[in-house]
N, C-alpha and C positions, 0 to 999 in steps of 0.2 A: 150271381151277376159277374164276379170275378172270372169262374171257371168259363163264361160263356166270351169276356172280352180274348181271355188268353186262345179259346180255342177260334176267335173270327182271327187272330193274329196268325195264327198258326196255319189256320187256310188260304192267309192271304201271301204268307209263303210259299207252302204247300203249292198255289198254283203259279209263282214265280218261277219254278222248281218245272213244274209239269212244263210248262210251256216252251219253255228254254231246250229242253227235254224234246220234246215233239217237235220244236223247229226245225232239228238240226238236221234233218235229209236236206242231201246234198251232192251231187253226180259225182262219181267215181272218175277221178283223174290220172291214167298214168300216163303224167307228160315227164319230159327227160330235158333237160339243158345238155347240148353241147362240150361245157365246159370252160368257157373263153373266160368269165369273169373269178377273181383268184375269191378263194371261200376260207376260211379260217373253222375248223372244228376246234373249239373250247371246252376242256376236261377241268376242274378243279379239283384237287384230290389231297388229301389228309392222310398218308397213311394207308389208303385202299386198294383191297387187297383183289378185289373185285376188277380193277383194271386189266389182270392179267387173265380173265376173259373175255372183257369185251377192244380191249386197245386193237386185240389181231383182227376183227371187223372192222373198226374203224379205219385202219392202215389198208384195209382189201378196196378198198371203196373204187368201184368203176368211176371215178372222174378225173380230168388232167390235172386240172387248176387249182389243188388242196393242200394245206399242211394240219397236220392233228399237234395241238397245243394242250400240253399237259401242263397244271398249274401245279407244283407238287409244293406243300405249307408245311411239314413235318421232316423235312430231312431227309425221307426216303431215296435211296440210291438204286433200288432195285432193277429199275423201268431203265435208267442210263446205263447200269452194268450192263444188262439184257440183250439192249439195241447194243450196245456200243457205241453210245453218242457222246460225242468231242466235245470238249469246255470251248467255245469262244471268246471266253469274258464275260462282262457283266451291260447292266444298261442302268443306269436310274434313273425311277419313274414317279416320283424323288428317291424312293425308296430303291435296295438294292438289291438287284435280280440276276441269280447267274442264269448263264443262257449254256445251252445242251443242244445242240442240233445231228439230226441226222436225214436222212434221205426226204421221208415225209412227216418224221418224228421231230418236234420242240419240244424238249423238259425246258421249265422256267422254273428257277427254285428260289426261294421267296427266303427269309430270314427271318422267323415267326411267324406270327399269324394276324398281323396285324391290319386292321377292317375286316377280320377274317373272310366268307366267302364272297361280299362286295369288295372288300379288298384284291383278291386272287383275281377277280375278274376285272378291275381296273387297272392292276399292274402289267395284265394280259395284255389289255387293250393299247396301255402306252406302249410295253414294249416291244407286240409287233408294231406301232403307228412309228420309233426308232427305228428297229431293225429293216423292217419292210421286204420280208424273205421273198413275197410273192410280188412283189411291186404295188398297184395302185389299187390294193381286194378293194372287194368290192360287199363282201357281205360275211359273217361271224354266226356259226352256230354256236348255240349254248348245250351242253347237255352233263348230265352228272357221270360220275365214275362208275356207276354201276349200269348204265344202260348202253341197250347197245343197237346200232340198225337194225329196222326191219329188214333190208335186204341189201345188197350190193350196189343199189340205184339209190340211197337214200338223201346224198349228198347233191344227184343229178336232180331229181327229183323236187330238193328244199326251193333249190332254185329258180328251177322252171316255176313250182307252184307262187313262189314269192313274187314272181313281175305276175304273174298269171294273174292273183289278187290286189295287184298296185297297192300294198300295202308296205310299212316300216320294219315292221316286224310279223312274224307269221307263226302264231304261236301251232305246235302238234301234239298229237295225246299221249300222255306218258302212260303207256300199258304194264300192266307188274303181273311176271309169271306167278302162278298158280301150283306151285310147291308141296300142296298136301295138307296144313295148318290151318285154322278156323282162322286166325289173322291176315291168311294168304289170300281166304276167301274173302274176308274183308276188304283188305288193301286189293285186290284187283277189282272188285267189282266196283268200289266206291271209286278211283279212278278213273276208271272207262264209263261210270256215271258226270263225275265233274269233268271231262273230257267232252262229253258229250254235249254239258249243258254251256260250254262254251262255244262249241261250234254253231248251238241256235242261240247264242247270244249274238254271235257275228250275221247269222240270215237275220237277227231284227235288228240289225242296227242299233246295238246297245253297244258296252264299254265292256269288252274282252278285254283279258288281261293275259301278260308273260308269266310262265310260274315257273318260270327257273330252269326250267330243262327243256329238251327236246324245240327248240326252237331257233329261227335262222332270222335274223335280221340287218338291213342295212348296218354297213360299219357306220358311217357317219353321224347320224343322231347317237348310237351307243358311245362313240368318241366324246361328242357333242354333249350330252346330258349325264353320262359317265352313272356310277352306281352309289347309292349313298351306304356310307361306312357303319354308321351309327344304328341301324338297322338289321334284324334278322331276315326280316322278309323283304329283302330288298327289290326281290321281283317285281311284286306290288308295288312298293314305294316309287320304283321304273317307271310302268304302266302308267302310274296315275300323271306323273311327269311330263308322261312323252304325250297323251290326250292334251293335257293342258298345254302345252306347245307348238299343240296340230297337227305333231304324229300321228299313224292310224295302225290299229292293230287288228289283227282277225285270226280264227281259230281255224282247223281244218282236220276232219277224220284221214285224209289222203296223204298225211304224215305223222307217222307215231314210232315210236324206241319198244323197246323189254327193257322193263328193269328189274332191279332182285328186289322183293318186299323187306322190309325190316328184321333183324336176327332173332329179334323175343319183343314181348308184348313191355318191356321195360323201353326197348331203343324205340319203340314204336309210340309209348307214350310222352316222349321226350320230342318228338319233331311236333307232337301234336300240340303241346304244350307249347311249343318255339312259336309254330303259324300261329296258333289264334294270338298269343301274347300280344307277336308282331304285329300283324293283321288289324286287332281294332285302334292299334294304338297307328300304326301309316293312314286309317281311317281318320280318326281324329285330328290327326297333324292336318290330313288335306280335304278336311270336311266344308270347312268355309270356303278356302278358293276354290272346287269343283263347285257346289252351289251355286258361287254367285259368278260364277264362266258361264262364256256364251254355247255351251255345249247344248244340246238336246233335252228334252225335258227325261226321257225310256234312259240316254246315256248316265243322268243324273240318277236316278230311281235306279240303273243299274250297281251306281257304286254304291249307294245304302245297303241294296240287298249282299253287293260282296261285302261290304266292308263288314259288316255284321253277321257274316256267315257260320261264324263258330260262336258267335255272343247267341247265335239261337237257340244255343243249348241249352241255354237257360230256360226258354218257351218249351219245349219240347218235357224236359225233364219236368216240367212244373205241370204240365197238361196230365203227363202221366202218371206221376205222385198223385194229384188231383182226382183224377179216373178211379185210380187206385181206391183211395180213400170212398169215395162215394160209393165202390161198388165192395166193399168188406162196409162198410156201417148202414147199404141199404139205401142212401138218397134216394130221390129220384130224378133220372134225366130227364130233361125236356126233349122234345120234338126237335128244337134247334139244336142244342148239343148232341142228341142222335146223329142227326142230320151231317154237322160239324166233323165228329169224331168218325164216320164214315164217311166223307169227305176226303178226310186226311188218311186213311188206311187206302183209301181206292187209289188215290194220287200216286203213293209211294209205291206202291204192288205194279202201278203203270208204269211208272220210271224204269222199275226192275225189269220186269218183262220186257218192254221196248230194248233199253239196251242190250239185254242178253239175246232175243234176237234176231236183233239189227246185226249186232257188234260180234257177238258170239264170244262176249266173255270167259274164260279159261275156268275158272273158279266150278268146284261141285257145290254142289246144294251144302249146305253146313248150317243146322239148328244155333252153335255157338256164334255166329258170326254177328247176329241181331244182339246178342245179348251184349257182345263187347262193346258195338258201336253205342248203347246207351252207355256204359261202364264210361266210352270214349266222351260220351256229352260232360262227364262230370270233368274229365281233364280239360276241356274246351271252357268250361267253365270258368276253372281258375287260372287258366292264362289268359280268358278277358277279363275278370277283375285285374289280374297283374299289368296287364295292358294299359287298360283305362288309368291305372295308377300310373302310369308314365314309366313303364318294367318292361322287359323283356327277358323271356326264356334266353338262356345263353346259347352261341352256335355251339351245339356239339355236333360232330359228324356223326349220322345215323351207320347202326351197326347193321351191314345187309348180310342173307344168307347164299350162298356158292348155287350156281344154278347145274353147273355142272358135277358139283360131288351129290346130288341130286338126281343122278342122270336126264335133265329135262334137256331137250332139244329148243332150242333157242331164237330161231331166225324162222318165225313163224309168219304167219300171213292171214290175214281174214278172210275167212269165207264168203 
């Protein structure tokens, strides 16, 4: 009876997943902004080494109106020797931030690491609101140090699509090259899957959420609602914020980055560990007031299934320990656990296929890849027990690999 509740649980995911999945067609847009409104690109960076190939994309950028804002947390001087960007002085946001300026380039250099990467991006946020390089911006991309434009229009592009959706924030999908590695295989496909099932979160009218990268949104509510310190996943923590405020957020395939996958299967189980920690525990903090907000009932029901997205590992891991056992001692399955457990294989095989080709995911076929992602349920695991315990994984900066000492070509396009 047990094995039959876990596996209706598991289906009832299983088609949260599908569906979200199958919404997401959605017309191909290549619309271009002018330029007239000033746009802030936001880097926060620890030490990374990865900016020194994707910073010279982001400085190519076809738009008028932009300054690239490097948050640098470690001390690094590299990035300012390089350009040859001038000290202005400092600003405090209370906190004290030297300022680096040059033509299109901000270095802000921070003094530890303090809130660390919701920190970076609030002292961002004050000290261009002091400075005010571009005068009255109007809008702040988010993206990590290791990713880089899809193409030359990328910044033209956020813009237009952002009034296009009359939305706050617009979140885009973070695509991770394809390197060669069963991990690479992993981390691209699974990306360009929860990528996906954002975008038909946003056609149903559910509760899309920011995840920290590849994303453009109004300055003024990020001013306004600001990032909380105390939190790994601050993204999340954002998102759930800015709904509960009457923000509106939406996802879109018609803007997405490259980013470099993880360096080893260590730095890879270390961010995994961070998200879920974070994840069920910004769940828990904001479980009552979404509830009991006048939000939608599908926006409600959406943040259960995010909030809980890596505590399902536990379901998952337990169906198939389960299976396992009955099928070495001989059980025997019922019609409805048949039923059940083909159910949930048809589901996922559809995910896969859809995305790969809709999307044309980069990743080759790789037998290791399945087996890590269950290996991965067991770390998801214990960072939502550590969560629920009121714990978080610590921020450590994820160790990425070089796309170019890889010889991979970079500024790709979908087919």
């Amino acid at each position: 009876m047990l094995f039959l509740v876990l596996l209706m649980v598991g289906s009832i995911v299983a088609t949260w997943h599908l569906t979200t999945t199958l919404s997401s067609s959605e017309p191909k847009l290549d619309v271009r902004d002018g330029g007239r409104d000033g746009v802030y690109v936001v880097i926060p960076s620890c030490r990374d080494e990865n900016l020194f190939e994707t910073i010279g994309k982001w400085l190519s950028q076809l738009y008028s109106r932009y300054k690239v804002v490097v948050v640098e947390d470690c001390g690094e001087k590299s990035l300012i020797s390089s350009f040859q960007l001038k000290h202005i002085g400092s600003v405090e946001t209370p906190r004290r931030v030297d300022v680096y300026v040059g033509d299109k380039l901000i270095v802000l250099e921070r003094e530890g690491r303090i809130g660390l990467k919701a920190g970076a991006l609030n002292d961002a946020v004050r000290a261009l609101s002091i400075l005010r390089p571009l005068g009255d911006a109007k809008y702040v991309i988010f993206v990590d140090s290791d990713h880089e434009p899809s193409d030359l229009f990328f910044i033209s592009r956020a813009v237009a699509l952002i009034k296009k959706f009359g939305v706050d924030l617009l979140q885009g999908v973070q695509r991770h090259l394809y390197l060669g590695s069963s991990l690479d295989a992993l981390v691209s496909t699974s990306h360009d899957i929860s990528g996906t099932m954002l975008v038909g979160r946003t056609r149903l009218r559910m509760m899309p959420i920011f995840t920290g990268s590849t994303a453009i949104a109004r300055l003024e509510p990020i001013a306004k609602l600001g990032f909380r310190e105390d939190t790994v996943t601050e993204d999340f923590d954002l998102s759930v914020r800015m709904w509960l405020s009457g923000y509106a957020i939406a996802a879109t395939w018609n803007l997405y980055t490259w980013g470099r996958p993880p360096r080893n299967l260590k730095a890879y189980f270390k961010q995994q560990l961070r998200w879920s920690s974070g994840t069920i525990r910004t769940f828990l903090r904001y479980f009552v007031p979404v509830i009991t907000s006048d939000m939608s009932l599908r926006r409600k029901l959406d943040f259960v299934f995010q909030g809980t997205v890596f505590a399902s590992g536990v379901l998952y891991v337990a169906i198939i320990i389960a299976t396992a056992y009955k099928l070495i001692t001989g059980a025997h399955f019922s019609v409805a656990e048949i039923a059940l457990l083909a159910y949930m294989l048809a589901s996922g095989l559809a995910i896969d296929l859809y995305v790969e080709s809709k999307y044309h995911t980069p990743a080759q076929p790789d037998i290791l890849a399945p087996f890590l992602e269950f290996v991965t349920a067991f770390v998801h695991i214990g960072g939502t027990l550590l969560g629920a315990l009121g714990r978080e994984y610590g921020w450590i900066r994820t160790a990425r690999k070089f796309a170019n000492a890889a010889g991979v070509g970079t500024s790709q396009e979908v087919v």
